[in-house]
N, C-alpha and C positions, 0 to 999 in steps of 0.2 A: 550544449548543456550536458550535465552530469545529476546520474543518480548518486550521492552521499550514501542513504540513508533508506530506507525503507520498511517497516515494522507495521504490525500489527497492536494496535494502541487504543486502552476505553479515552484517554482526555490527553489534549495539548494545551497547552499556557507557554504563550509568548511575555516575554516580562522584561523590562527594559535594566539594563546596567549603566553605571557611568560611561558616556562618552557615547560613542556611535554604536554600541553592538546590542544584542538582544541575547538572551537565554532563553532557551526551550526548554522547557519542562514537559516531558512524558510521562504518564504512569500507566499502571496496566497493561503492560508492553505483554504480549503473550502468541506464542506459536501453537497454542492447542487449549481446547476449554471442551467442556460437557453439554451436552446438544439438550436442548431445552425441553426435548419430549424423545421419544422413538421415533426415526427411522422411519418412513421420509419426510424428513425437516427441510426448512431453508433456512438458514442464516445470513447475518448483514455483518459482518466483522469490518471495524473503522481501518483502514490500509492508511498509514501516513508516508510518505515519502517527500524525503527531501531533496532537493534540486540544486545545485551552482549553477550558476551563467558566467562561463570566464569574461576576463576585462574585453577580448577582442571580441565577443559573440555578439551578434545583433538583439537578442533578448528575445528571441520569440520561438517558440517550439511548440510539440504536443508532445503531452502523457498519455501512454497506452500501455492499459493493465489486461489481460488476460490471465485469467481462472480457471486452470486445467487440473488434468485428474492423470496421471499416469497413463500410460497406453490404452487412452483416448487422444482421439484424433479433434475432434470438435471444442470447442472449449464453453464452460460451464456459463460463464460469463466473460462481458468484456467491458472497459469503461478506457475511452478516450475525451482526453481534456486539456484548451490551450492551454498555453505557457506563456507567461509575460513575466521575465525576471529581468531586473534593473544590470547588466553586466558589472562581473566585481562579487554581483552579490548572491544571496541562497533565498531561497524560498521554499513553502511545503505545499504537497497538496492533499486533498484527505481521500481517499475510493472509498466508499462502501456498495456493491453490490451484491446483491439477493444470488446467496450460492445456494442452489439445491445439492442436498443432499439424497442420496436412494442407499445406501451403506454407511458406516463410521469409517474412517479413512481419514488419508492428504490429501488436500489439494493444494497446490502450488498459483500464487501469483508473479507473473513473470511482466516485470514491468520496465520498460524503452523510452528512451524520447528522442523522438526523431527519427525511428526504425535501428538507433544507436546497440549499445553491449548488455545484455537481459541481464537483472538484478533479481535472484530469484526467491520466493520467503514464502516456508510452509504454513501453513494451517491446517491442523490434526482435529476432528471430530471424533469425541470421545462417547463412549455409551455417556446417558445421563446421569446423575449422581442417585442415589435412592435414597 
């Protein structure tokens, strides 16, 4: 299996077209937003990633996200989740875990399936808006 796709997203809508296929709709797609109070916060940001299963693959794997920080070694959070895609076809999956924040800063989710090639997508913690 294969990561496509991975983002940072408030809503997904799957919507059907003529024939076999589906449209996604994203919105809110965003790599940095303003932290709801000061400093230490935790945030839940919705992680979508999208997924193929080629025609030969048996259909079955895991998603593992890890939520690191720059030169830290330990990672902030982590969320592992099977995989059941129909071969041929794509699927999503959504992450959201509780990131502590202790600074404004990146942190990075670095997301696998299968121990496969890391798909990496920031997330900037911004001072809060006044």
């Amino acid at each position: 299996m294969e990561i496509i796709a991975a983002v940072f997203a408030d809503d997904i809508q799957l919507r059907p077209v003529p024939g076999p296929a589906t449209q996604i709709d994203l919105t809110g797609i965003q790599f940095s937003a303003p932290a709801p109070g000061p400093v230490p916060v935790t945030v839940g940001p919705h992680l979508m990633v999208l997924v193929w299963c080629p025609p030969d693959h048996s259909g079955f794997g895991a998603l593992e996200v890890l939520f690191v920080r720059d030169g830290e070694e330990e990672p902030l959070a982590r969320n592992v989740q099977p995989l059941q895609i129909e071969p041929g076809k794509f699927n999503y999956r959504l992450v959201r875990a509780e990131i502590p924040f202790s600074e404004y800063g990146t942190v990075v989710a670095e997301c696998r399936v299968d121990g496969g090639p890391v798909s990496r997508v920031p997330y900037t913690l911004l001072p809060p808006v006044q």
